[in-house]
C-alpha positions, -999 to 999 in steps of 0.1 A, spaced: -35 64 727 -11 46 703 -3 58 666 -28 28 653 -61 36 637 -90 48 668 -114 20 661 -126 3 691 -137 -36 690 -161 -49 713 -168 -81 720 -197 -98 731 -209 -127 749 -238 -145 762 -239 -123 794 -246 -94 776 -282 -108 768 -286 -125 802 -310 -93 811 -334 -99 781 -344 -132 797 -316 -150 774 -292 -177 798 -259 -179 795 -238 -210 793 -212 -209 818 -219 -180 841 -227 -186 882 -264 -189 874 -256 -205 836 -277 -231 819 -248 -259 820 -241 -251 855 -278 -260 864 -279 -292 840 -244 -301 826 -264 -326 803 -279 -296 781 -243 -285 767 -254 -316 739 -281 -299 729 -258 -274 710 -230 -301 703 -234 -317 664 -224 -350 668 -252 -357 695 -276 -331 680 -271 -352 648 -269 -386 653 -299 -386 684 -337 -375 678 -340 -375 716 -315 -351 720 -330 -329 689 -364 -330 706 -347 -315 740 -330 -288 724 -363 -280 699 -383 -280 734 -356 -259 750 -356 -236 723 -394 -230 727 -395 -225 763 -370 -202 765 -382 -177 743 -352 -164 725 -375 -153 698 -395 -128 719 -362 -115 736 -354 -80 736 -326 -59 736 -315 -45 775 -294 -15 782 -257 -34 776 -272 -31 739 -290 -3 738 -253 11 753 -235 0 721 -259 19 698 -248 46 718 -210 44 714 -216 39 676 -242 67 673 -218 87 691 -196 90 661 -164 69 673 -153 40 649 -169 10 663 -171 -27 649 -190 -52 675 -179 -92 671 -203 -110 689 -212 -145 700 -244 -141 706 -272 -158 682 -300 -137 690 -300 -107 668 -306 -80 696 -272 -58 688 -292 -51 654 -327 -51 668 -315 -25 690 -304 -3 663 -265 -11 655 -262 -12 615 -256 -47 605 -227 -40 588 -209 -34 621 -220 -67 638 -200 -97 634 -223 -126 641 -190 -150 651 -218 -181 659 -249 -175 634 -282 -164 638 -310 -182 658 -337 -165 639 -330 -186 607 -328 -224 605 -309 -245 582 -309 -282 567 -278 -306 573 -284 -322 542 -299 -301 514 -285 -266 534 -317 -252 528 -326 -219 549 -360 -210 567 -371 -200 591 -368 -200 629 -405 -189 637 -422 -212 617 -402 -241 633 -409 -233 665 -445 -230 658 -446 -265 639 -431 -276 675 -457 -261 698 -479 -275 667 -469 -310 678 -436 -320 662 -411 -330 686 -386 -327 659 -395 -309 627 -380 -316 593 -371 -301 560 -398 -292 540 -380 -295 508 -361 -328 516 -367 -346 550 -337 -336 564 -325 -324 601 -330 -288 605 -309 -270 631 -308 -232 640 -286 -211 613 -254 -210 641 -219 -224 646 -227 -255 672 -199 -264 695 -182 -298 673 -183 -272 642 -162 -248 620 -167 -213 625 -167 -198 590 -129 -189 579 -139 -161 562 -158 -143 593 -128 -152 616 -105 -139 594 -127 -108 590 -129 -106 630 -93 -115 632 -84 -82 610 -102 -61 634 -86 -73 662 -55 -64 646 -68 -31 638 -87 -17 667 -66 7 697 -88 -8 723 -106 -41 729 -136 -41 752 -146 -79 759 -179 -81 770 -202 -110 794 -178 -136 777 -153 -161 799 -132 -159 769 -126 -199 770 -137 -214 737 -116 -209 710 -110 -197 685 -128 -167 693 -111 -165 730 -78 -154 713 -91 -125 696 -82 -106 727 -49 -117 728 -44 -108 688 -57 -73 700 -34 -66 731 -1 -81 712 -9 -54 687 -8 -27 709 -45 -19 722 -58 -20 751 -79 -44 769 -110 -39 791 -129 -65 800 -165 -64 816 -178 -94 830 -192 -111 865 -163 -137 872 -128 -138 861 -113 -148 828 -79 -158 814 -74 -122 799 -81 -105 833 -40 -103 842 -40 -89 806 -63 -61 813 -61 -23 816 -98 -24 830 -121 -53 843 -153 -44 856 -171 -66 874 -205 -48 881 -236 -59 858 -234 -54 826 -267 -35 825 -255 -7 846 -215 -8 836 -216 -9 800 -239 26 801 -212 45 820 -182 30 804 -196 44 770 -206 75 784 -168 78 798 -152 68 768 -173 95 743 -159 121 767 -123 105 767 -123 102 723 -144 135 719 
């Protein structure tokens, strides 16, 4: 171990949640690998400017039923490192709430993209909720408005075409800086900014390990890459690293 502080960072990615019923994006059996066309429905410009495309992504939304997701063993894993006593911050990209649902504190999760469960308004910013969206769809509404002034509602997240927040990159940022070991998690580690928090970590001096189903740009970069599903990897990585840091 190096002289900096023993926090790990872990990072996670839409594979994590691929064993609560949850697709990924880009992965071998990944949503825009199966329709290419569907990568609009979380883009701003066309979620914006087209109702067509808002109804897709509102029907989408329904059928999959991210709402009724919940958390596999990859999360219940991470409660486990952090429960375990070792200095642990999770950064995720995931918009489904299921690190906290499966018991991390929410002060250690980073939500890097948002939160699904909430919806906002693009003009008056307004925030509601998810649920009561969703059921104003199945209700009927191919594309529900904002109650208090007309406007588009999207989900409470970062869509692809948009800013991640300054403030929680800079906050991720930090602890990439900080942490003695990176852990990467079901992400191809290809959209940035987020994809360089790796390389923030490893250029100060931790170590990498990254545990996911095909390769990444970060793989040559690596101490570790695991390659085994995450549901049965992430269990015994944590259960090897408590014994390593006890």
């Amino acid at each position: 171990m190096n002289a900096k502080r023993p926090l790990i960072a872990v990072l996670t990615g839409a594979g994590v949640s691929t064993d609560s019923g949850i697709p990924d994006y880009r992965g071998p059996q990944g949503l825009w690998r199966k329709d290419p066309s569907a990568e609009e429905l979380v883009t701003i410009g066309p979620y914006r400017d087209d109702p067509r495309v808002r109804a897709r992504a509102w029907r989408m939304r329904l059928e999959t039923g991210a709402l009724a997701a919940g958390p596999n063993a990859g999360h219940r894993a991470l409660v486990d490192l952090e429960r375990s006593g070792l200095p642990v911050r999770v950064l995720t990209q995931n918009i489904d709430g299921l690190h906290q649902e499966a018991g991390l504190p929410a002060r250690k999760v980073l939500e890097l993209h948002g939160n699904t469960r909430e919806t906002q308004c693009l003009r008056c910013r307004v925030v509601g909720s998810m649920a009561e969206a969703l059921a104003r769809v199945e209700a009927g509404e191919p594309d529900p408005d904002c109650r208090a002034c007309g406007g588009i509602l999207k989900p409470r997240i970062v869509m692809f075409g948009e800013n991640l927040d300054p403030e929680v990159l800079g906050q991720a940022d930090a602890i990439a800086r900080a942490c003695d070991l990176f852990i990467a998690i079901g992400t191809s580690l290809q959209v940035f900014p987020v994809a360089g928090l790796p390389y923030t970590a490893v250029k100060s001096g931790a170590k990498l390990i990254i545990v996911n189903a095909e390769e990444t740009p970060y793989d040559v970069a690596a101490s570790e890459v695991i390659r085994e599903p995450i549901s049965t990897s992430l269990p015994k990585l944590v259960r090897r690293l408590v014994v390593e840091r006890a």
